[in-house]
C-alpha positions in Angstrom: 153.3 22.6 86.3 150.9 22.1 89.2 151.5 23.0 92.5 150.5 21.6 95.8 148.0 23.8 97.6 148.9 26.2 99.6 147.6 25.5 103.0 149.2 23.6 105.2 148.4 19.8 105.6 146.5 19.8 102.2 147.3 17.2 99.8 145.2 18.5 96.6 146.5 20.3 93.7 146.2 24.4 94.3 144.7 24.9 91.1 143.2 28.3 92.1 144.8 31.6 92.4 144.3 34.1 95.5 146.3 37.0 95.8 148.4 37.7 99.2 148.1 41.5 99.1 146.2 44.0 97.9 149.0 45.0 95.5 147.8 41.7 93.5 151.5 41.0 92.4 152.4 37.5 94.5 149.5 35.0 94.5 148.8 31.7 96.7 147.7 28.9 95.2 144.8 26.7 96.8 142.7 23.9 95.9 138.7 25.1 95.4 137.6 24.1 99.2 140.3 26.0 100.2 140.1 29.1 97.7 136.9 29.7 98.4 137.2 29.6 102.2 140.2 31.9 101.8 138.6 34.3 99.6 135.3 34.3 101.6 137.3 35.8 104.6 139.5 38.1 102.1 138.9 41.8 102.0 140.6 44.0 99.5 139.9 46.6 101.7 141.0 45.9 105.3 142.8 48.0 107.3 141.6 51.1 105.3 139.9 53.9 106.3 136.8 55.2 104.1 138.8 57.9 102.4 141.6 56.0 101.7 139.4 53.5 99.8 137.4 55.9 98.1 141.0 58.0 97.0 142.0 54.3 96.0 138.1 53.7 93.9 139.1 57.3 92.3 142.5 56.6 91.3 141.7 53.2 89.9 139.1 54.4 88.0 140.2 57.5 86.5 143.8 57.1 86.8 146.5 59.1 88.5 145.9 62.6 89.2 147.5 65.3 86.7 150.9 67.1 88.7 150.8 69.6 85.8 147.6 71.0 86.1 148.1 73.7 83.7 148.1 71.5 80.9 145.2 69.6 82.1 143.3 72.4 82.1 144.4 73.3 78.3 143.8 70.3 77.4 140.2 70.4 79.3 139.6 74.0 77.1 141.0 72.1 73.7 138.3 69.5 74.1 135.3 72.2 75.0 136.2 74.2 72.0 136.5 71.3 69.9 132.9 70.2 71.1 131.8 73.2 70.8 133.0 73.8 66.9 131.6 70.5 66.1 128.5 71.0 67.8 127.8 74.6 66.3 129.8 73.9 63.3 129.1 70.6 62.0 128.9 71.7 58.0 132.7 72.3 58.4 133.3 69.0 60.0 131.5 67.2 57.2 133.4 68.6 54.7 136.7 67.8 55.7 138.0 65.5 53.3 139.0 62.2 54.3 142.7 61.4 54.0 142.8 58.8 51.8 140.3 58.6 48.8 139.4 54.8 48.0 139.2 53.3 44.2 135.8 53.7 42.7 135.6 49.8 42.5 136.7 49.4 46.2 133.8 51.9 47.6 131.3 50.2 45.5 132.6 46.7 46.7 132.2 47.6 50.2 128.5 48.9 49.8 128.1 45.6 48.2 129.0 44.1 51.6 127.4 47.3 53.4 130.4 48.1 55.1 132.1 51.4 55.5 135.2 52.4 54.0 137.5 52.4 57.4 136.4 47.8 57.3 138.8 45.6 58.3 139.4 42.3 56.1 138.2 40.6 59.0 134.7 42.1 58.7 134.8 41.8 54.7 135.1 38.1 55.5 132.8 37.4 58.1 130.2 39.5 55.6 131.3 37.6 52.8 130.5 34.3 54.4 127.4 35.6 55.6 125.9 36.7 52.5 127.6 33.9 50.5 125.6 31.3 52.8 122.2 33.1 51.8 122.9 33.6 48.2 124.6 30.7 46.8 122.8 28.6 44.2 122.8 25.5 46.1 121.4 27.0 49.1 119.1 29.9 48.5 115.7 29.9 48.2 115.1 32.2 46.1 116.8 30.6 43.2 115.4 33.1 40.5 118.2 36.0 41.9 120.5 34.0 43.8 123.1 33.4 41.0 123.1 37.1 39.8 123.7 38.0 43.5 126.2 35.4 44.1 128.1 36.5 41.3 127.7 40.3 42.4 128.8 39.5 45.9 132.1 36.9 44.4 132.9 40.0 42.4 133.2 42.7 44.9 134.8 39.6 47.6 137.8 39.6 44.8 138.0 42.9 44.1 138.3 43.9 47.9 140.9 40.5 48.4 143.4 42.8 45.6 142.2 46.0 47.6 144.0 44.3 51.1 146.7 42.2 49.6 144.9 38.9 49.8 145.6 35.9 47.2 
């Protein structure tokens, strides 16, 4: 539904939003001419002194401050040492195993599509697409390999589709 602008004694539809408080919740509606006259006299910061905005910038940005500092700070000292093990430790890091081991075929389809093994079907397609564009007979210009590749690239394409359940 459109609404009438805002401002009184206009006529035109109040297609644009502007808010009515700094707490962004309740919104006027204007037409452009008026919109942009409103919001070129608008200041999120009115009536605030400069450490109130810049405790306002702060908790914006990063968020509320902790009330249990305690735990912040172990959770500060869990990230350090974690850091720090991966940092001075990486062999052990490398050789955790992952927690699910892939089929053979599945791995193997995926380098096909050089993708890791944590793709999504989304990005199996959109490579699939890709490379079946460039390789198919029809299309390629290098017509020597491109049915060999084509046929590698199908073949991994419907051995991943069975991997995620597609039909």
């Amino acid at each position: 539904m459109i609404k009438k602008c805002d401002k009184p004694g206009c006529t035109k539809a109040g297609t644009c939003r502007a808010p009515k408080s700094r707490d962004l919740k309740d919104y006027w509606f204007f037409c452009q001419e008026h919109a942009a006259e409103y919001n070129k006299n608008w200041n999120y910061y009115a009536d605030m002194s400069p450490e109130e905005i810049e405790a306002d910038w702060e908790r914006q940005t990063f968020g509320e401050p902790l009330k249990d500092t305690k735990s912040g700070n172990q959770d500060a000292n869990d990230y350090t040492k974690f850091l720090n093990d991966f940092i001075t430790g990486r062999s052990k890091f490398d050789k955790i195993p992952t927690k699910s081991k892939l089929p053979t075929n599945v791995t193997s389809a995926l380098k096909v599509f050089e993708l890791g093994i944590y793709a999504t079907w989304r990005e199996v397609g959109t490579k699939y697409r890709a490379l079946a564009k460039k390789y198919h007979p029809d299309t390629a210009t290098d017509k020597k390999n491109a049915a060999t590749e084509f046929a590698r690239i199908s073949a991994a394409y419907d051995i991943l589709k069975k991997h995620f359940g597609k039909k």
